[in-house]
The first five atom37 places (N, CA, C, CB, O) and aatype in JSON, in Angstrom:
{
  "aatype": [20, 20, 20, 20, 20, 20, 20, 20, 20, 20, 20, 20, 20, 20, 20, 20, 20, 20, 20, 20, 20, 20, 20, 20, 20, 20, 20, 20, 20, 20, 20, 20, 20, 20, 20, 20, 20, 20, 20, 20, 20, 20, 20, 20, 20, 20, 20, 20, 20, 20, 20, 20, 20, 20, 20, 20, 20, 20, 20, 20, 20, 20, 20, 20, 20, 20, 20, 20, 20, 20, 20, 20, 20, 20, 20, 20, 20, 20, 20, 20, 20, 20, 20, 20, 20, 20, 20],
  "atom_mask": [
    [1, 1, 1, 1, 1],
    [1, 1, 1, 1, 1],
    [1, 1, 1, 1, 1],
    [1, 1, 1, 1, 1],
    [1, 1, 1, 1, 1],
    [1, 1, 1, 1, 1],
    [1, 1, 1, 1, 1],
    [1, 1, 1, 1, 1],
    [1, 1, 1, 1, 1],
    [1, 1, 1, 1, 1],
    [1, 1, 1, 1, 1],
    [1, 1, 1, 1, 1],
    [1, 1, 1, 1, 1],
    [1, 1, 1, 1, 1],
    [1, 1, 1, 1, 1],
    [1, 1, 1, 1, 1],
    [1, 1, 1, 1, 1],
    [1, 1, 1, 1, 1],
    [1, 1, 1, 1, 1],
    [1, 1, 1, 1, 1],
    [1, 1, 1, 1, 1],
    [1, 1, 1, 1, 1],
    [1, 1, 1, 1, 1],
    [1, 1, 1, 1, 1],
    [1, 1, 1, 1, 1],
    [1, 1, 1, 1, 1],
    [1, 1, 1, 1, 1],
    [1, 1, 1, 1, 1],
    [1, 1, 1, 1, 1],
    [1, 1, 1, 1, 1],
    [1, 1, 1, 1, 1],
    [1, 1, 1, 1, 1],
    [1, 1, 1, 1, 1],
    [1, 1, 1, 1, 1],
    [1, 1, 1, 1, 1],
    [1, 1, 1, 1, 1],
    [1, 1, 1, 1, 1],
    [1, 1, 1, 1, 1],
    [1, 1, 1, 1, 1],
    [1, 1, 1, 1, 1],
    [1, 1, 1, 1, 1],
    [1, 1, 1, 1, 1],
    [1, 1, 1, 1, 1],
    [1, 1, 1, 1, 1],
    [1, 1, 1, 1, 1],
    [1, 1, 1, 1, 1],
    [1, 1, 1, 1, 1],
    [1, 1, 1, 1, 1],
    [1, 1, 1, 1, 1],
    [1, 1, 1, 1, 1],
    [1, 1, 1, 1, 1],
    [1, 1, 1, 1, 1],
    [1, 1, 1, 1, 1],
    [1, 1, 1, 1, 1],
    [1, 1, 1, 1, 1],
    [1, 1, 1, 1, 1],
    [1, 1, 1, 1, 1],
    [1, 1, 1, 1, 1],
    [1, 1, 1, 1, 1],
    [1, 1, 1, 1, 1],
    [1, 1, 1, 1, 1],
    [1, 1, 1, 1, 1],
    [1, 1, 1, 1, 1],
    [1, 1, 1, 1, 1],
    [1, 1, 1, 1, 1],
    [1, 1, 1, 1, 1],
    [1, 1, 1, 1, 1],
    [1, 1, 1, 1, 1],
    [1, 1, 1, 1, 1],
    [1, 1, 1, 1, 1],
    [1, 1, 1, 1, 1],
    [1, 1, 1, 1, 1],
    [1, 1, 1, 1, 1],
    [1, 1, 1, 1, 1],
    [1, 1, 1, 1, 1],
    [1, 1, 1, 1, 1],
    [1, 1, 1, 1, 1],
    [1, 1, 1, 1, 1],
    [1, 1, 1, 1, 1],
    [1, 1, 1, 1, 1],
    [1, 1, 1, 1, 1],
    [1, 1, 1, 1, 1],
    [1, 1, 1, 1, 1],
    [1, 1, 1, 1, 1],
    [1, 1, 1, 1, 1],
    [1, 1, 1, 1, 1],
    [1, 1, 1, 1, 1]
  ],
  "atom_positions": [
    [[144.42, 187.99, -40.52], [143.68, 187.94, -39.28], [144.44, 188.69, -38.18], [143.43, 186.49, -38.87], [143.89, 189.58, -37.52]],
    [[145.72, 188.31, -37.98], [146.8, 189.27, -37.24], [146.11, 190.38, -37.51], [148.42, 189.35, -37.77], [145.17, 190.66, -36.77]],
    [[146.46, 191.31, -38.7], [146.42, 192.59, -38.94], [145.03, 193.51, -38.31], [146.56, 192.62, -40.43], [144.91, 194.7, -38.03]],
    [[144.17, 192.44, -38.26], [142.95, 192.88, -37.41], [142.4, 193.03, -36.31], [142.34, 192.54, -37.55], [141.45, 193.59, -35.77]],
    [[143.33, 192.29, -36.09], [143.43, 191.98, -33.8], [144.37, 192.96, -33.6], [144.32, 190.02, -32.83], [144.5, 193.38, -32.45]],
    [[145.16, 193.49, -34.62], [146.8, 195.09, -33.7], [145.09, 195.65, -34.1], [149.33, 196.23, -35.08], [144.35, 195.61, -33.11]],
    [[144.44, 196.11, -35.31], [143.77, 197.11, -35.41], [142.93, 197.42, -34.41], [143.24, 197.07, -36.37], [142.58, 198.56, -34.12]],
    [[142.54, 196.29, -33.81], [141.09, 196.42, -32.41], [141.95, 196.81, -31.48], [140.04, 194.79, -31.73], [141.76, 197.84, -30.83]],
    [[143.07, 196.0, -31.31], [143.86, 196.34, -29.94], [144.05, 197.81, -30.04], [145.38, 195.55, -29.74], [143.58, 198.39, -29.06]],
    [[144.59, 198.57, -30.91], [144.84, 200.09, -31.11], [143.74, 200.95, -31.1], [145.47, 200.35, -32.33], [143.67, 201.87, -30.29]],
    [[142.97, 200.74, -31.85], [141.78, 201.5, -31.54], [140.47, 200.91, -31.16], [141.53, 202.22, -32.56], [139.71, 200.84, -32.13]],
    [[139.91, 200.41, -29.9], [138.9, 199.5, -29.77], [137.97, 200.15, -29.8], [138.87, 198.73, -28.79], [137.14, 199.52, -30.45]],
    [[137.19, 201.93, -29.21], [136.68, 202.67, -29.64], [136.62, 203.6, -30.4], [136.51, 202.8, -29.21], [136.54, 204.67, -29.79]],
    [[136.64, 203.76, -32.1], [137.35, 204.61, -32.58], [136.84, 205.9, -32.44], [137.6, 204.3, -33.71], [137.58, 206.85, -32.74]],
    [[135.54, 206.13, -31.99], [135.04, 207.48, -32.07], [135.33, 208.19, -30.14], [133.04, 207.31, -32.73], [135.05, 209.31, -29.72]],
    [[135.92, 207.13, -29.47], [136.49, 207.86, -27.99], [137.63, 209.31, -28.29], [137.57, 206.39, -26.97], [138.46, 209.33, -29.2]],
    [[137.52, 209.89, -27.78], [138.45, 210.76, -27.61], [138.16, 212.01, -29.05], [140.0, 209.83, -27.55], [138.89, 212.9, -29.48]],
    [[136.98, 211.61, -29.43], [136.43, 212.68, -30.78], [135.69, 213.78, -30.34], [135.38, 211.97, -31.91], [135.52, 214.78, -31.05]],
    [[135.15, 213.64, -28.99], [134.45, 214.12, -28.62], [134.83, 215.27, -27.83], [133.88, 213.36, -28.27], [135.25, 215.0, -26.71]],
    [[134.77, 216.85, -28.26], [135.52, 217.79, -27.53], [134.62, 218.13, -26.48], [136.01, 218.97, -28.33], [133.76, 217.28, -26.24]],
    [[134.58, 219.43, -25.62], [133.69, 220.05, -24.5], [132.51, 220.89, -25.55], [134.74, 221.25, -23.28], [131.31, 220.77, -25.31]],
    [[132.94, 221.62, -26.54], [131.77, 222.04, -27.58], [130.68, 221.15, -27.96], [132.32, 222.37, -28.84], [129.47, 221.22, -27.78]],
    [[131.69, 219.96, -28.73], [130.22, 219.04, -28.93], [129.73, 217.97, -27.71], [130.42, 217.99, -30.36], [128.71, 217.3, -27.86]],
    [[130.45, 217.88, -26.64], [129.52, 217.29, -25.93], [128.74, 218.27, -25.48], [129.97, 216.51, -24.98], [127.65, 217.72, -25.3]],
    [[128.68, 219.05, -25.27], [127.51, 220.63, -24.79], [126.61, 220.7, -25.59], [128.1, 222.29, -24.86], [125.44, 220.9, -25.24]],
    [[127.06, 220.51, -27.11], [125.79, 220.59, -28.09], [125.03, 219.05, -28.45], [126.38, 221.31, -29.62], [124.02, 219.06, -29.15]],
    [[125.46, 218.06, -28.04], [124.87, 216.91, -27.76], [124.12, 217.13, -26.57], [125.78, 215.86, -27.68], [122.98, 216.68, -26.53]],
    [[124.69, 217.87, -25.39], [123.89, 217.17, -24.47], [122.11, 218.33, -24.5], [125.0, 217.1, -22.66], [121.04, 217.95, -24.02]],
    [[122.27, 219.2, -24.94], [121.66, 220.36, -25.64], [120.47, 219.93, -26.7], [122.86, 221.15, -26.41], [119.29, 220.27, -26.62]],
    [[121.07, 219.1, -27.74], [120.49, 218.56, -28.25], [119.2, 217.59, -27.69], [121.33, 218.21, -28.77], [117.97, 217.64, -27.72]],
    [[120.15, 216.77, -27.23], [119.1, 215.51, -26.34], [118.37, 215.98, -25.39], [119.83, 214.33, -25.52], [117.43, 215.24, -25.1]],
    [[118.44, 217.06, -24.72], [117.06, 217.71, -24.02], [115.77, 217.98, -24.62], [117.3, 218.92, -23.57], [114.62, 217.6, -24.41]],
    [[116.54, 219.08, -25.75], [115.19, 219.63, -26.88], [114.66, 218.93, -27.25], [115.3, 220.27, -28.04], [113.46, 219.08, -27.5]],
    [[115.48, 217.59, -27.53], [114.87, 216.59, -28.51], [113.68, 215.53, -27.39], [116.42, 215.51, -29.35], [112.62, 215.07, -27.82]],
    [[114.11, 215.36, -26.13], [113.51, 214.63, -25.03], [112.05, 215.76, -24.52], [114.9, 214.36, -23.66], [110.99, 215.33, -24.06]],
    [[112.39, 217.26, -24.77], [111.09, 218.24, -23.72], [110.64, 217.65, -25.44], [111.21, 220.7, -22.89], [110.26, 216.49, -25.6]],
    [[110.75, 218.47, -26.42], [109.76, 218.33, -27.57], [109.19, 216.94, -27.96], [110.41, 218.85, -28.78], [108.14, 217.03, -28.59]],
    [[109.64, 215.65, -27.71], [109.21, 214.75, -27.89], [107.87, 214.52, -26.94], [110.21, 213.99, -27.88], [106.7, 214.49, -27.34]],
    [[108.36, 214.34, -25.5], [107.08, 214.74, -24.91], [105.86, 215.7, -25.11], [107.38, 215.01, -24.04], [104.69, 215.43, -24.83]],
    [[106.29, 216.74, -25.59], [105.01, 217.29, -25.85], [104.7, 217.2, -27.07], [104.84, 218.51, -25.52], [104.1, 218.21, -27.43]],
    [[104.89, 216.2, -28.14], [105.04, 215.77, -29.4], [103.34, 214.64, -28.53], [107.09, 214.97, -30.06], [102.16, 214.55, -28.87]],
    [[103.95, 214.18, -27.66], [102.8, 213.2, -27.42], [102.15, 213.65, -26.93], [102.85, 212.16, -26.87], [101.29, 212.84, -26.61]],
    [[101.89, 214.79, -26.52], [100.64, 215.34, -25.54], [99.83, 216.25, -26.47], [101.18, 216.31, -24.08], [98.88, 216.97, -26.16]],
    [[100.57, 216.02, -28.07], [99.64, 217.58, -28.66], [99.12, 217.32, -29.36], [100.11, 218.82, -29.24], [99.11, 218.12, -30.29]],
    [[98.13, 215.79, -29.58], [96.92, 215.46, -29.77], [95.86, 215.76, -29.13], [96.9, 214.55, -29.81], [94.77, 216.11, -29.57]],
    [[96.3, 215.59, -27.84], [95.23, 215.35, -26.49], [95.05, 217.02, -26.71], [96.01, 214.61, -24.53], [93.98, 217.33, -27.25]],
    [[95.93, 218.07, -26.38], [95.86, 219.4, -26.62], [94.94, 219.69, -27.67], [97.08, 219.91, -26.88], [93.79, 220.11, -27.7]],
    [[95.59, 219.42, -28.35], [94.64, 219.99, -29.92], [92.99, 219.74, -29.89], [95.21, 218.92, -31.52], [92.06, 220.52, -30.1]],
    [[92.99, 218.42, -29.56], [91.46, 217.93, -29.01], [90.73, 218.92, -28.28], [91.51, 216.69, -27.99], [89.64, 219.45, -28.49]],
    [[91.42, 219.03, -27.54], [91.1, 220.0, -25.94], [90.31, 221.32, -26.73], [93.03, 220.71, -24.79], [89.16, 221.76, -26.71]],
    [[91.74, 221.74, -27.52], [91.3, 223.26, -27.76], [90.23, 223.1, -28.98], [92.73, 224.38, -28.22], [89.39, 223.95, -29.27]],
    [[90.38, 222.07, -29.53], [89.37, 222.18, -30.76], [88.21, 221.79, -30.69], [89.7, 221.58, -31.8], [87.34, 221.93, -31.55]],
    [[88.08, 221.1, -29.32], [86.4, 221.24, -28.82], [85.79, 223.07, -28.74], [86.29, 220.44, -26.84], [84.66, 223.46, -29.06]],
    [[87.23, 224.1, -28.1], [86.8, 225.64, -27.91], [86.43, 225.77, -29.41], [88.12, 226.87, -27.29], [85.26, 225.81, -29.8]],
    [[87.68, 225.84, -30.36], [87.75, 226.18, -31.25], [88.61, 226.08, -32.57], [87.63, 226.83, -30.86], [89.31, 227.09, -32.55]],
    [[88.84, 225.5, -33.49], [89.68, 224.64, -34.24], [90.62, 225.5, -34.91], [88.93, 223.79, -35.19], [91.64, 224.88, -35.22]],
    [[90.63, 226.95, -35.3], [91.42, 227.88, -35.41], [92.64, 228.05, -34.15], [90.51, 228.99, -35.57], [93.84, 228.21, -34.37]],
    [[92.06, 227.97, -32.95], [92.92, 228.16, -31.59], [93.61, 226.34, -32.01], [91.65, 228.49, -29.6], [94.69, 226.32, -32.6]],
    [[93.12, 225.32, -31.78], [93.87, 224.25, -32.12], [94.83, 224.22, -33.34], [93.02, 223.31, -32.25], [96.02, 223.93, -33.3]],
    [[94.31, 224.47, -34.14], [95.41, 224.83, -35.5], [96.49, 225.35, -35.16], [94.97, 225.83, -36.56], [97.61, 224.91, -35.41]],
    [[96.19, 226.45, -34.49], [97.63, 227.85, -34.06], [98.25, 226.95, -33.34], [97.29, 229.59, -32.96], [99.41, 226.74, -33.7]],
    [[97.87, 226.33, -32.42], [98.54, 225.84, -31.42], [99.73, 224.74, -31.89], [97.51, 225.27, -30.5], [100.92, 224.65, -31.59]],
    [[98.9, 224.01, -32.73], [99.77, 223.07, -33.48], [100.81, 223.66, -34.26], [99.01, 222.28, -34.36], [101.84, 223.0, -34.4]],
    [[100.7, 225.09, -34.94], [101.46, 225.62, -35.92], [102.71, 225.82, -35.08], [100.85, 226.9, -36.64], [103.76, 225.21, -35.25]],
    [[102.45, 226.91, -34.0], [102.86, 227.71, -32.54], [104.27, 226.17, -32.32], [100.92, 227.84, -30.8], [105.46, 226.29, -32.63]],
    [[103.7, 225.02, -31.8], [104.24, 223.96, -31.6], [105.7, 223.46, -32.27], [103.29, 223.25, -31.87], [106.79, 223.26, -31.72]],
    [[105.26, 223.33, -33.78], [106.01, 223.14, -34.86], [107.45, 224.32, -35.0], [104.91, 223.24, -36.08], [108.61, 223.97, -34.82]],
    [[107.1, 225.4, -35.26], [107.79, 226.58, -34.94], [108.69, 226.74, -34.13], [107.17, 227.31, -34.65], [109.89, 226.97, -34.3]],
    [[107.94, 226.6, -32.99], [109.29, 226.79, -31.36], [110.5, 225.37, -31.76], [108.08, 226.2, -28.97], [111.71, 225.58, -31.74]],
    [[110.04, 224.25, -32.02], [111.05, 223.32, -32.04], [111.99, 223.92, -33.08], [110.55, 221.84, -32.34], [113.22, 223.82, -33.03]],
    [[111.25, 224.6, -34.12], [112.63, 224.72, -35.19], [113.56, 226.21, -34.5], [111.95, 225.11, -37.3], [114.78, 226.27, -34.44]],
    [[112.76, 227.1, -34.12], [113.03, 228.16, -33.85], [114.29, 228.18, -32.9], [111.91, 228.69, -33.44], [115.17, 229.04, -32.87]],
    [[114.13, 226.72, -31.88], [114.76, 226.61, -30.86], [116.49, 226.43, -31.49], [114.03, 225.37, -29.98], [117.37, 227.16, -31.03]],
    [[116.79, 225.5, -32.43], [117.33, 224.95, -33.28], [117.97, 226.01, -33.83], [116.59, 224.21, -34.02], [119.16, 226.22, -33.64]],
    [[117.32, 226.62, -34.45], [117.72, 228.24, -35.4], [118.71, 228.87, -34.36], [116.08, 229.6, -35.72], [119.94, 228.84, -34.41]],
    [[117.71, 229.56, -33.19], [118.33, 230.14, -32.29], [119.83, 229.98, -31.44], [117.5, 230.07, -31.66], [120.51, 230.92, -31.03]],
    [[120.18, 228.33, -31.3], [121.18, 227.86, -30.68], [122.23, 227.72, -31.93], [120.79, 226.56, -29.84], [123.42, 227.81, -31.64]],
    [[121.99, 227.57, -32.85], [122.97, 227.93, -34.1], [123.39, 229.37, -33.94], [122.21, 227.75, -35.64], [124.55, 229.68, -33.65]],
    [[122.48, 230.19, -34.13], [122.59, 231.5, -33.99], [123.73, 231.78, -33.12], [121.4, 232.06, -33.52], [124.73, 232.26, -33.67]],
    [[123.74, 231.62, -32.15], [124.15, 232.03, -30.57], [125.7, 231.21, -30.94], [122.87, 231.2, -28.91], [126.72, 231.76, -30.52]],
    [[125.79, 230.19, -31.56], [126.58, 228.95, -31.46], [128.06, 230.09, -32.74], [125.37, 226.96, -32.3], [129.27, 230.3, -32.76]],
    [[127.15, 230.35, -33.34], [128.17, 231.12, -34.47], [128.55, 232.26, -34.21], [127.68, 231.34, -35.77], [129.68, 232.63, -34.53]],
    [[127.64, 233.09, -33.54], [127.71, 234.81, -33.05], [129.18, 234.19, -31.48], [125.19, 235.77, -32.11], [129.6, 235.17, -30.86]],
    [[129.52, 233.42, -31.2], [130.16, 233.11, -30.29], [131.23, 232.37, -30.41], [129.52, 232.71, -29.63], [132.08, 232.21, -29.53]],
    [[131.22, 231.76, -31.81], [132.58, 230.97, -32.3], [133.18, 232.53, -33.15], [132.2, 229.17, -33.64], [134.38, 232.46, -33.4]],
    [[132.65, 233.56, -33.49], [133.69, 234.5, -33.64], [134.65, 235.57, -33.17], [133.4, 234.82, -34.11], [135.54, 236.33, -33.56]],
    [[133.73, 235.06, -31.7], [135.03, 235.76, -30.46], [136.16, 235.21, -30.21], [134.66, 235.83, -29.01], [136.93, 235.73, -29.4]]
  ]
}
């Protein structure tokens, strides 16, 4: 029981101090994309509706269009993330 109370006392958060300026940038990076795309995750029913009263081809795209940018976004910041860790 000792041996487990030095262990808490020594490290009470073990993942504090893991965290460099890179990955908190790409966390905080993360949690945006993930917060704008979620929102419009909920609005792109109502959208799709919208456009697929015009026309269900234009709703389709839109939905495809949708899907795409989130990954694309993802792709892209990797991209940028590696073309920049070799300077």
């Amino acid at each position: 029981m000792q041996n487990l109370e030095n262990q808490l006392d020594e490290h009470p958060l073990p993942w504090c101090g893991v965290m460099d300026r890179d990955t908190r940038n790409a966390l905080i990076a993360a949690v945006w994309i993930m917060l704008l795309f979620g929102i419009g995750a909920y609005y792109l029913p109502t959208v799709m509706l919208a456009l697929g009263s015009l026309s269900t081809v234009l709703a389709g795209a839109f939905g495809v269009v949708f899907v795409l940018a989130f990954f694309s976004v993802f792709w892209l910041r990797a991209r940028n993330q590696r073309k920049n860790q070799g300077k």
